[in-house]
Short mmCIF file of the C-alpha atoms (twelve columns), coordinates in Angstrom:
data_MODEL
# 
_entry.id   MODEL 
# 
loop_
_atom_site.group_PDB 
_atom_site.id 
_atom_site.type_symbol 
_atom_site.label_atom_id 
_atom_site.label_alt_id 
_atom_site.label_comp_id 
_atom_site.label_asym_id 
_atom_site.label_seq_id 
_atom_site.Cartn_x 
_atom_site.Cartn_y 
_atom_site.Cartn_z 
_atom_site.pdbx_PDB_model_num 
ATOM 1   C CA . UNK A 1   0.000   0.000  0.000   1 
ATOM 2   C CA . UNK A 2   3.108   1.854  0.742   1 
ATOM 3   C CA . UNK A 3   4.300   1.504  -2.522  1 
ATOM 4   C CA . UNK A 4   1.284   2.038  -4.368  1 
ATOM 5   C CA . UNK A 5   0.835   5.561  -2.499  1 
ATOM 6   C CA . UNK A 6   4.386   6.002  -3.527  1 
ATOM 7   C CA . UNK A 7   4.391   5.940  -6.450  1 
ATOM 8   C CA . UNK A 8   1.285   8.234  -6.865  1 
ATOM 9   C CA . UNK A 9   2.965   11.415 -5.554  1 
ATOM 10  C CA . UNK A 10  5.527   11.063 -7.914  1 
ATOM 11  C CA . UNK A 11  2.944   11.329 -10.503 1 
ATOM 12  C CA . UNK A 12  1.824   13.864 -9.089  1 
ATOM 13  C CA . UNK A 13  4.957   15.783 -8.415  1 
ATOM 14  C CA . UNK A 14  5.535   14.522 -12.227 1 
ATOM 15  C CA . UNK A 15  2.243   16.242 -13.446 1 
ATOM 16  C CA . UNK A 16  2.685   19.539 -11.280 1 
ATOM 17  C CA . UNK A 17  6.690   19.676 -12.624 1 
ATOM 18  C CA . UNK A 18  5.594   19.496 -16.122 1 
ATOM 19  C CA . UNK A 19  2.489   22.161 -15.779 1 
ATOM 20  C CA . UNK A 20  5.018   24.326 -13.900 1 
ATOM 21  C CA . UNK A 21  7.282   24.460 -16.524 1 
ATOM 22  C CA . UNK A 22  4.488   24.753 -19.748 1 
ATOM 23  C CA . UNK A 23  3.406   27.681 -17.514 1 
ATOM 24  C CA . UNK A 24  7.008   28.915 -17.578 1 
ATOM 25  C CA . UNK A 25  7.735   28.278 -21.046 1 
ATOM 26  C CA . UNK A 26  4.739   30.695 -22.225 1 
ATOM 27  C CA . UNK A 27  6.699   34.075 -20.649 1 
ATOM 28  C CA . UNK A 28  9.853   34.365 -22.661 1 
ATOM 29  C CA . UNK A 29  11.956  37.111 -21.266 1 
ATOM 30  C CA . UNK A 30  13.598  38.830 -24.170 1 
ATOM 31  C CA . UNK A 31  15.718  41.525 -22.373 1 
ATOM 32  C CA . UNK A 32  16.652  43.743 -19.597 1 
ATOM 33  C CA . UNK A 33  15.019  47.182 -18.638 1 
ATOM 34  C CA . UNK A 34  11.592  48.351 -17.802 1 
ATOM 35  C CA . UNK A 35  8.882   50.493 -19.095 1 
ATOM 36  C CA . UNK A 36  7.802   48.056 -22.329 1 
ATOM 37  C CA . UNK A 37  5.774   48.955 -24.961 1 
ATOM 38  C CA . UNK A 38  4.313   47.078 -27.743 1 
ATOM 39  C CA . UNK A 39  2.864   47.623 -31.027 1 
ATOM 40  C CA . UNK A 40  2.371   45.991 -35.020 1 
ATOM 41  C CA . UNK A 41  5.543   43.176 -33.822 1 
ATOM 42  C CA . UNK A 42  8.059   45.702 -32.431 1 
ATOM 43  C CA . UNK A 43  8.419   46.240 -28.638 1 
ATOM 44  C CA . UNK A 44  10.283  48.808 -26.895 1 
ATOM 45  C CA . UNK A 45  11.850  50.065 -23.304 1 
ATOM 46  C CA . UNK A 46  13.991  51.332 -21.538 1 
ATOM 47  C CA . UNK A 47  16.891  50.348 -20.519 1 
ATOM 48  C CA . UNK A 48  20.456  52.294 -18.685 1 
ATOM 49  C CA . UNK A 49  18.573  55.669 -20.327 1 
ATOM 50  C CA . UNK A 50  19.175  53.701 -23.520 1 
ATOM 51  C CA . UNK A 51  16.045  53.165 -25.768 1 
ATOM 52  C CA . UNK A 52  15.894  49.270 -27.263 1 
ATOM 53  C CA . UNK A 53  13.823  47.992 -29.695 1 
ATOM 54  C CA . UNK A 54  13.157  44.115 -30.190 1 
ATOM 55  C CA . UNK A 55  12.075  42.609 -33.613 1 
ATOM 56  C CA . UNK A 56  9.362   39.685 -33.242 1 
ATOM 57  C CA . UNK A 57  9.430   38.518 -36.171 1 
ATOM 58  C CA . UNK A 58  13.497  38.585 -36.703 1 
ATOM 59  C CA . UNK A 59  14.343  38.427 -32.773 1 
ATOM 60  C CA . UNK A 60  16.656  41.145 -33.588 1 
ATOM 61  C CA . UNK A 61  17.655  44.108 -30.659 1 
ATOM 62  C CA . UNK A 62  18.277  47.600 -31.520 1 
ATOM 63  C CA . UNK A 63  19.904  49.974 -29.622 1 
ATOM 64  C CA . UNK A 64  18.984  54.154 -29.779 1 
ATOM 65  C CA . UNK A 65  21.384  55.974 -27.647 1 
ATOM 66  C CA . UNK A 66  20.504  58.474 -25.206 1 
ATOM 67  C CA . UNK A 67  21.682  59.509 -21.802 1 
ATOM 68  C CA . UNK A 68  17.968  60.139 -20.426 1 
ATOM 69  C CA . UNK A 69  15.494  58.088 -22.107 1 
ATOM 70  C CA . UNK A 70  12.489  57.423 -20.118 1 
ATOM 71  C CA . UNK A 71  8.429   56.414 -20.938 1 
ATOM 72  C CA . UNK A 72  8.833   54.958 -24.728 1 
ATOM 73  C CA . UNK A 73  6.024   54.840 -26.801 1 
ATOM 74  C CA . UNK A 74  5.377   53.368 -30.427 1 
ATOM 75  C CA . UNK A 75  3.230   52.907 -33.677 1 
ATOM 76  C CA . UNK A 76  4.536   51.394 -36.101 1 
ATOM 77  C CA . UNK A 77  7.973   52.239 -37.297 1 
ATOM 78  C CA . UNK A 78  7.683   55.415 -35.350 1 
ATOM 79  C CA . UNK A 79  9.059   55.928 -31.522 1 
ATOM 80  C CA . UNK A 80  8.517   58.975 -29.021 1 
ATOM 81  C CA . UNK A 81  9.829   59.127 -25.495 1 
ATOM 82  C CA . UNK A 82  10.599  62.144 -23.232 1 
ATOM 83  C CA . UNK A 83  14.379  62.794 -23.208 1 
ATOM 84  C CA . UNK A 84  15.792  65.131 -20.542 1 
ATOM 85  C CA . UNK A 85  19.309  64.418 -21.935 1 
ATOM 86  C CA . UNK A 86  19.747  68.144 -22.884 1 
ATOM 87  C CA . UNK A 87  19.037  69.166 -19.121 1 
ATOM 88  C CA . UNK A 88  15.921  70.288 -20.606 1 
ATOM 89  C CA . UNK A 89  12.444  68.281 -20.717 1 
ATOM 90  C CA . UNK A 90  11.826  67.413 -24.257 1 
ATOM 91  C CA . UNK A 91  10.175  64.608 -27.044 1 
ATOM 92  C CA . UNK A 92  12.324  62.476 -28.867 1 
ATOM 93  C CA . UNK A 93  10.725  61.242 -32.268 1 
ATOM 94  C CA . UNK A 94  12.866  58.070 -34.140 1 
ATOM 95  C CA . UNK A 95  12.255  56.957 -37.089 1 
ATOM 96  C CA . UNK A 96  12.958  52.668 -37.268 1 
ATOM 97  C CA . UNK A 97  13.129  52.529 -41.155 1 
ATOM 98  C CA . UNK A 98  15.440  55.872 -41.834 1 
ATOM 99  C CA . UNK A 99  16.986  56.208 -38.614 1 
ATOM 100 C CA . UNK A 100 15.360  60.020 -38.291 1 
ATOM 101 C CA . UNK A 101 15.272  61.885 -35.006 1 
ATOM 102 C CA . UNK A 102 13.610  65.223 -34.329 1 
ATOM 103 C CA . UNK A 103 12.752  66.862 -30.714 1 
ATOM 104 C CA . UNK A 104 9.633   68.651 -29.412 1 
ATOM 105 C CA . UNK A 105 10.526  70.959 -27.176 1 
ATOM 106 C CA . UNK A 106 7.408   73.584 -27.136 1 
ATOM 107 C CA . UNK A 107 4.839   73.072 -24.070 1 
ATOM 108 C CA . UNK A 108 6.567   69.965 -22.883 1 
ATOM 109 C CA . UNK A 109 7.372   69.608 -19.133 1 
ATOM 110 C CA . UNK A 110 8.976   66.958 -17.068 1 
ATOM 111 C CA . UNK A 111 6.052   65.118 -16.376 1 
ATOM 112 C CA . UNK A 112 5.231   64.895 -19.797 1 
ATOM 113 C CA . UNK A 113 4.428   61.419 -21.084 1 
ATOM 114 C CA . UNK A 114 3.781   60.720 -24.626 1 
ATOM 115 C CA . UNK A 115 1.556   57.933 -26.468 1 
ATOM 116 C CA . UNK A 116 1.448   57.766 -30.246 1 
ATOM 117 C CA . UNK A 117 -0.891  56.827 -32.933 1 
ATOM 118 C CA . UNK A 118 0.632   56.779 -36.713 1 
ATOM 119 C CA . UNK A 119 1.961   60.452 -37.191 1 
ATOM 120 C CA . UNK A 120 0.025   62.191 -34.121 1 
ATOM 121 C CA . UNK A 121 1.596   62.768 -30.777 1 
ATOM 122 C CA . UNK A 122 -0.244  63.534 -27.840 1 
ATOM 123 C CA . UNK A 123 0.705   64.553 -24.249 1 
ATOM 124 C CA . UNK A 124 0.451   66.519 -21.275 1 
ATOM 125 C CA . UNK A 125 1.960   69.888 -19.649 1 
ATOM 126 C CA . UNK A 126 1.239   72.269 -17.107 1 
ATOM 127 C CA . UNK A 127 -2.297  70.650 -16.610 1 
ATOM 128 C CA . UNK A 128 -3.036  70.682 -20.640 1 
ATOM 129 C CA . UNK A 129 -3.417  68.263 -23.531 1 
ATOM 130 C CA . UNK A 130 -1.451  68.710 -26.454 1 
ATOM 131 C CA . UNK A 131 -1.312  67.448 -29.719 1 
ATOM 132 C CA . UNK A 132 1.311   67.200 -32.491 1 
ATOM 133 C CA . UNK A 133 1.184   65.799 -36.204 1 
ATOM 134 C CA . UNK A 134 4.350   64.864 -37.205 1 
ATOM 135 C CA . UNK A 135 3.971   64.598 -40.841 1 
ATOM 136 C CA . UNK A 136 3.083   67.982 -40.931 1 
ATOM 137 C CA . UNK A 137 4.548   69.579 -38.086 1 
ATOM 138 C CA . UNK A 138 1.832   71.204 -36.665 1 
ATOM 139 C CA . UNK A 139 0.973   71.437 -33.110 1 
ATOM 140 C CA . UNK A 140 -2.416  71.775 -31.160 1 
ATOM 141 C CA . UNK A 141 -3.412  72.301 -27.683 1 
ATOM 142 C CA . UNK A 142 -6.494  70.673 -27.628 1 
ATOM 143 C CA . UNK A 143 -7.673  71.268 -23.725 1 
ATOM 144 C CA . UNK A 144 -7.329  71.090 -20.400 1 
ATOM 145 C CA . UNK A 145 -6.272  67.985 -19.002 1 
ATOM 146 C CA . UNK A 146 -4.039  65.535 -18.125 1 
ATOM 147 C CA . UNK A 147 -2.708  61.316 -19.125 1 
ATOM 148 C CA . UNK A 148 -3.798  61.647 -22.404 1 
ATOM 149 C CA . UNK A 149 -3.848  58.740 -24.801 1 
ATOM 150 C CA . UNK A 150 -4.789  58.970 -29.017 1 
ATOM 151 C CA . UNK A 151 -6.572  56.232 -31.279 1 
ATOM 152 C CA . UNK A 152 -6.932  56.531 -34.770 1 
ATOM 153 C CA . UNK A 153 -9.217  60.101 -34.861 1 
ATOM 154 C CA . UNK A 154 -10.174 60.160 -30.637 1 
ATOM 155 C CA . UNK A 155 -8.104  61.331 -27.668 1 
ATOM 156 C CA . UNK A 156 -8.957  60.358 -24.084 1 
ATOM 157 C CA . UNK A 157 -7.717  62.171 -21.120 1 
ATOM 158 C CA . UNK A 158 -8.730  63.506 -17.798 1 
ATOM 159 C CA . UNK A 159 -9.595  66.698 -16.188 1 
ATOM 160 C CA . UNK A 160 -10.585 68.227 -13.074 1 
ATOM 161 C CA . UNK A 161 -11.913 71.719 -15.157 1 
ATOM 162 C CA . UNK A 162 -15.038 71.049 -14.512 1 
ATOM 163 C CA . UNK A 163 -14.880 70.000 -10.746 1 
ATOM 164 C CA . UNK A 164 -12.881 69.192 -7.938  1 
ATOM 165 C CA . UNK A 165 -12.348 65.422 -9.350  1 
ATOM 166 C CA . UNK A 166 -11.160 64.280 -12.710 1 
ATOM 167 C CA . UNK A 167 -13.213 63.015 -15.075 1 
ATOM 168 C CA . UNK A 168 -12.412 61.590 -18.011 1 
ATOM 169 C CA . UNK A 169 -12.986 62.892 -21.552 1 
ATOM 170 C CA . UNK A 170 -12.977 61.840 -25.137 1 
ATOM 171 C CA . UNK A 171 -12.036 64.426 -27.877 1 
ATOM 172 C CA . UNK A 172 -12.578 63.976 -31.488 1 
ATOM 173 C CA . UNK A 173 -10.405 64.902 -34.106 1 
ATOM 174 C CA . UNK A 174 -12.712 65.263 -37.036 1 
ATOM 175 C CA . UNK A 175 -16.411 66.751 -35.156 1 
ATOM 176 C CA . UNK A 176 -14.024 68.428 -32.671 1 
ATOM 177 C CA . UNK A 177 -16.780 67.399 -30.029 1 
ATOM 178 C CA . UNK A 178 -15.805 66.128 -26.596 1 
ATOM 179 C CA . UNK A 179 -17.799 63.566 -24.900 1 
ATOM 180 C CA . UNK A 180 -17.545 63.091 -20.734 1 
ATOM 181 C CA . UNK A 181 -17.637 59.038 -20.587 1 
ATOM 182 C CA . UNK A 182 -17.213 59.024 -17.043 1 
ATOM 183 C CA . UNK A 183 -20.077 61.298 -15.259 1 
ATOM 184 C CA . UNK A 184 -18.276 60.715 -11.943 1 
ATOM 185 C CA . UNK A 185 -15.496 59.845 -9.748  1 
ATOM 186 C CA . UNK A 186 -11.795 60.463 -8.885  1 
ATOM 187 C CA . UNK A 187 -10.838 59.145 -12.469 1 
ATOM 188 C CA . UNK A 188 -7.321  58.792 -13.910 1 
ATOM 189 C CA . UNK A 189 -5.298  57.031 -16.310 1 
ATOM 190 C CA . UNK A 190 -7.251  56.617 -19.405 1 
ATOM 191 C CA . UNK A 191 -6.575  54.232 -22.534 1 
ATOM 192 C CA . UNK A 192 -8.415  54.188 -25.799 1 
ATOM 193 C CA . UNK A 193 -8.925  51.609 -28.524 1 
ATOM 194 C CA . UNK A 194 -11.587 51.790 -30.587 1 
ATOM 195 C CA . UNK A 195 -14.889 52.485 -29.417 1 
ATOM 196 C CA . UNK A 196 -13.863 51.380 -25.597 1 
ATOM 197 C CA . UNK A 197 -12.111 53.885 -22.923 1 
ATOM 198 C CA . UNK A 198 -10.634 52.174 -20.139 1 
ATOM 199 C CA . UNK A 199 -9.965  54.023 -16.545 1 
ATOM 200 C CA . UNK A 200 -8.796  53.853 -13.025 1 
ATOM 201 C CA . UNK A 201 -11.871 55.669 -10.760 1 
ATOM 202 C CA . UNK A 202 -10.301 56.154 -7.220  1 
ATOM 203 C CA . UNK A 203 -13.123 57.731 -5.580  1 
ATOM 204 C CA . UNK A 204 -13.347 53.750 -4.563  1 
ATOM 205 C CA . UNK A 205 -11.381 50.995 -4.139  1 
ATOM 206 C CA . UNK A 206 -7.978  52.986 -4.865  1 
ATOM 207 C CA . UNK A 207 -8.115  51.916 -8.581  1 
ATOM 208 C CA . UNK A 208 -11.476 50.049 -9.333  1 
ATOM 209 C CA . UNK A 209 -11.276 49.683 -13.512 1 
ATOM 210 C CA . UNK A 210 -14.115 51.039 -15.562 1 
ATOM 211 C CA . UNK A 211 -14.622 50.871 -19.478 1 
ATOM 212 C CA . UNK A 212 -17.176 53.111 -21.534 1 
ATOM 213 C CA . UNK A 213 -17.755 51.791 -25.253 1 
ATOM 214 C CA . UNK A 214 -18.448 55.259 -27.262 1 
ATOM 215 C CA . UNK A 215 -21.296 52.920 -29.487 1 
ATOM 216 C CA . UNK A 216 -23.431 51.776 -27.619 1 
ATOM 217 C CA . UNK A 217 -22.751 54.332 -24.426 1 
ATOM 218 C CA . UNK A 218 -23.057 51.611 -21.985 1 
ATOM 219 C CA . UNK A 219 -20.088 51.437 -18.831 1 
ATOM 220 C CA . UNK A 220 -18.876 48.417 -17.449 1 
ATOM 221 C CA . UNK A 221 -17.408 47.863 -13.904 1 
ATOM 222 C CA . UNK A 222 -13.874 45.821 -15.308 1 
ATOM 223 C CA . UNK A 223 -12.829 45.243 -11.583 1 
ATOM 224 C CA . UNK A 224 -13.517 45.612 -8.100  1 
ATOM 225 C CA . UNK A 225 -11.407 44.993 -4.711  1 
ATOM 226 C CA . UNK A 226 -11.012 45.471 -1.545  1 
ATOM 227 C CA . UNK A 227 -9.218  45.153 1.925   1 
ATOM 228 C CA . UNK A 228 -9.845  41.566 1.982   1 
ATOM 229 C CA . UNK A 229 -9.163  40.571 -1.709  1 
ATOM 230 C CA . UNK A 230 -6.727  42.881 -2.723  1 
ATOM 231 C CA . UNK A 231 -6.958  46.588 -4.912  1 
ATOM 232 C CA . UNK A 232 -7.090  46.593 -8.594  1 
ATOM 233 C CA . UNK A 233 -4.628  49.732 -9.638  1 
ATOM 234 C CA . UNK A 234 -5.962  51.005 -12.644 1 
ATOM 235 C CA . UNK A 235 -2.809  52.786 -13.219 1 
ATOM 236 C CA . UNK A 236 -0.577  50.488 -14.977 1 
ATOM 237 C CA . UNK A 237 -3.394  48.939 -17.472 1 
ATOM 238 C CA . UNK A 238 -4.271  48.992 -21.169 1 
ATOM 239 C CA . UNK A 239 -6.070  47.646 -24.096 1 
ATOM 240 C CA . UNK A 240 -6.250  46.231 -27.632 1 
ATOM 241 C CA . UNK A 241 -9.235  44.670 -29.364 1 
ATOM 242 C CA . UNK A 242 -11.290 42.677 -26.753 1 
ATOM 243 C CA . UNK A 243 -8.494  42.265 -24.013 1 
ATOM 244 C CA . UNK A 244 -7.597  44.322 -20.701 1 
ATOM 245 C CA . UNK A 245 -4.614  44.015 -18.805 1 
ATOM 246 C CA . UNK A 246 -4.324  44.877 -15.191 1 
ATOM 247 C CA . UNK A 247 -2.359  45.047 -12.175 1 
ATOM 248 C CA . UNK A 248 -4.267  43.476 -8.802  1 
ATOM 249 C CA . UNK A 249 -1.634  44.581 -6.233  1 
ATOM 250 C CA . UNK A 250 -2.048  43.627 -2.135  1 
ATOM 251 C CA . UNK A 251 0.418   46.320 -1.099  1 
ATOM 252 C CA . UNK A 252 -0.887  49.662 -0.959  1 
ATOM 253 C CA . UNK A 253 2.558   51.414 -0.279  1 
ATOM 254 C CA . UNK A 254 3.816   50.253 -3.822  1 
ATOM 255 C CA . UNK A 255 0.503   50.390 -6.107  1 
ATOM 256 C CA . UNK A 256 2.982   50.311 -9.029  1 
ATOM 257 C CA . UNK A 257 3.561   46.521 -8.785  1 
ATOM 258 C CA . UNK A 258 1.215   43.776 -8.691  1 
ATOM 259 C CA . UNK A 259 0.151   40.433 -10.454 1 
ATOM 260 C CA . UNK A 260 -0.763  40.601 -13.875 1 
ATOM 261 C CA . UNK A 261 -4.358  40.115 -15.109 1 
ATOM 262 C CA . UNK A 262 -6.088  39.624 -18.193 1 
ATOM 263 C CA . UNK A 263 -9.568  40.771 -18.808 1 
ATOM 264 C CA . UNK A 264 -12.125 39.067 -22.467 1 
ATOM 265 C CA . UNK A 265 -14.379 42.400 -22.528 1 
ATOM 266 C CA . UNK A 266 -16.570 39.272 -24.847 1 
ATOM 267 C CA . UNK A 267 -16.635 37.234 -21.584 1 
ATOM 268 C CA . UNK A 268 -16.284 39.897 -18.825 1 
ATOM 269 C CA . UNK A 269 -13.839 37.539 -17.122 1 
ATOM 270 C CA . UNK A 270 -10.571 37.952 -16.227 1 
ATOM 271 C CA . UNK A 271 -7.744  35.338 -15.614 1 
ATOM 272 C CA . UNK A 272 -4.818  35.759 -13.615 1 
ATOM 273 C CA . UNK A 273 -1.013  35.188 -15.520 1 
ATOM 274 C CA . UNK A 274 1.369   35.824 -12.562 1 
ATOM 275 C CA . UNK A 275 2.151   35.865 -9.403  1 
ATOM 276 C CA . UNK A 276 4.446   37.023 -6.921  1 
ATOM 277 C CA . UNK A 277 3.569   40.772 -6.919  1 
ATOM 278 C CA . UNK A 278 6.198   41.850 -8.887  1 
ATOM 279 C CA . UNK A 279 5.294   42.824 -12.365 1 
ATOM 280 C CA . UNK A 280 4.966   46.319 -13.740 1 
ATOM 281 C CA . UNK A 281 3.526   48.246 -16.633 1 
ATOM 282 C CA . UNK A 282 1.510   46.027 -18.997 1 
ATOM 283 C CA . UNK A 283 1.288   46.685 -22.097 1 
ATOM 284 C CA . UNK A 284 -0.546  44.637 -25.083 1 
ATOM 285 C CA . UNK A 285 -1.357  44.885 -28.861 1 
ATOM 286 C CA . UNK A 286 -3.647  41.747 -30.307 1 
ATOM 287 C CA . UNK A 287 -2.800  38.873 -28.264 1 
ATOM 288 C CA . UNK A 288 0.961   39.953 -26.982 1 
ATOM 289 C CA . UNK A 289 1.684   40.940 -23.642 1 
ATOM 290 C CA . UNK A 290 4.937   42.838 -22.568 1 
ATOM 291 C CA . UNK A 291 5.723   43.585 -19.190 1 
ATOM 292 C CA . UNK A 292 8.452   44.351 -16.817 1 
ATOM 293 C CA . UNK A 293 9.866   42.573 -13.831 1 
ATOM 294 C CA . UNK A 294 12.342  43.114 -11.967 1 
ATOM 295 C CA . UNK A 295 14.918  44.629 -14.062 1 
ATOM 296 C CA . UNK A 296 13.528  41.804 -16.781 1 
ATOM 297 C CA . UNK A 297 11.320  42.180 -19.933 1 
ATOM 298 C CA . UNK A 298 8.858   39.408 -20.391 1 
ATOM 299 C CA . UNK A 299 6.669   38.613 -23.333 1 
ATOM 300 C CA . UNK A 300 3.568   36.358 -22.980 1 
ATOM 301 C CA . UNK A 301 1.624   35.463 -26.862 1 
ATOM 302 C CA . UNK A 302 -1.607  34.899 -24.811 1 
# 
């Protein structure tokens, strides 16, 4: 009977070794560095102030030098991140294909962070959202605001204008109309895609995520948390096509790490990928995942 008993927990053992280690094998790490971003097969961070850029389809690093890189973002074959290398805050534009750098150095601060979509740029200073076409080199401020984030013809972003607590807001490019898809709250941290805008509200919950589909005009409570079962921090999320990804963090001095969640907006179910309460900044375009962790850049084709 001894035996018998045996010999089942080394199956077992067996079984759990080999899911441990499929489990592994789906989170490549494919550098060092921190602050990922990913977009069209190309990801980029951060990395010793040094800007790298990682090929998916030919597994091929690049390296863009720079003394004070910091907050990448990318579309395409075009890169922007704020570069204080000059002692003074400023946007760095790259070009992948032609090797092309320019600087924006009007109404940028050093809190500004920049996201990207084709030629526009879009970011914050001094409590205002700008905007910047790059083919053209013209530059807008659009309003007053803050975290702003661009898709295709709409920028999301939040503001406190109107009240004492953000709220966040939708502009459009071509009516020039700008929709409030939040209506209340201490909102923050917005990220478009589409027809849905994803936030952090922290009037509750430190972090509780919300969506708002521009369509149909419906919200959606993503998350919820509390003391018990931990707080969702909305502010290291983002989105592409029907997926979320999260943070759920259980240390509220350090809301900038966490595990790593995925949420099916189809399903409106989410699914834990890590644990350990280490990972940082999520980022995702179709069914990749980048992250950070400790010093290490992971990738996950979910």
């Amino acid at each position: 009977m001894k035996g018998k008993l045996f010999s089942i927990l080394l199956v077992l053992i067996f079984l759990i070794s080999i899911s441990t280690i499929a489990s592994a094998e789906q989170f490549i790490k494919i550098g060092n560095g921190s602050e990922p971003a990913i977009d069209v097969g190309k990801i980029v961070w951060t990395a010793s102030s040094n800007i790298h850029v990682y090929d998916l389809a030919t597994k091929k690093e690049t390296t863009i030098r720079s003394s004070s890189a910091s907050h990448p973002a990318i579309s395409g074959n075009k890169l922007v991140w704020r570069d204080e290398s000059s002692g003074v805050p400023r946007l760095t534009v790259y070009d992948i294909k032609t090797g092309a750098m320019s600087h924006i150095t009007e109404d940028v601060d050093n809190s500004s962070i920049p996201a990207i979509y084709d030629s526009r740029i879009v970011w914050s200073a001094n409590s205002s959202v700008y905007i910047r076409d790059i083919s053209t080199s013209t530059q807008t401020k659009i309003a007053a605001g803050n975290n702003p984030d661009i898709y295709d013809n709409r920028i999301s972003y939040d503001s406190d204008s109107a009240g004492d607590t953000p709220q966040i807001y939708v502009y459009d490019l071509t009516t020039k109309q700008t929709l409030d898809v939040s209506q209340y709250g201490d909102n923050m941290f917005s990220h478009i895609y589409g027809d849905k805008v994803i936030w952090s509200d922290f009037y509750t919950r430190l972090g509780n995520i919300r969506m708002y589909d521009i369509a149909t005009g419906q919200q959606t409570e993503v998350t919820s948390g509390d003391e018990m079962t931990g707080y969702d921090t909305g502010g290291s999320t983002d989105i592409s096509g029907n997926k979320i990804v999260y943070l759920k963090h259980n240390d509220l001095a350090n809301m900038d790490l966490g595990d790593l969640y995925v949420y099916d907006i189809d399903t409106g179910k989410s699914k834990q990928l890590t644990s350990g309460n280490t990972v940082q900044t999520p980022s995702i375009s179709d069914n990749v995942i980048v992250w950070s962790d400790s010093g290490s850049i992971y990738m996950l084709n979910y």
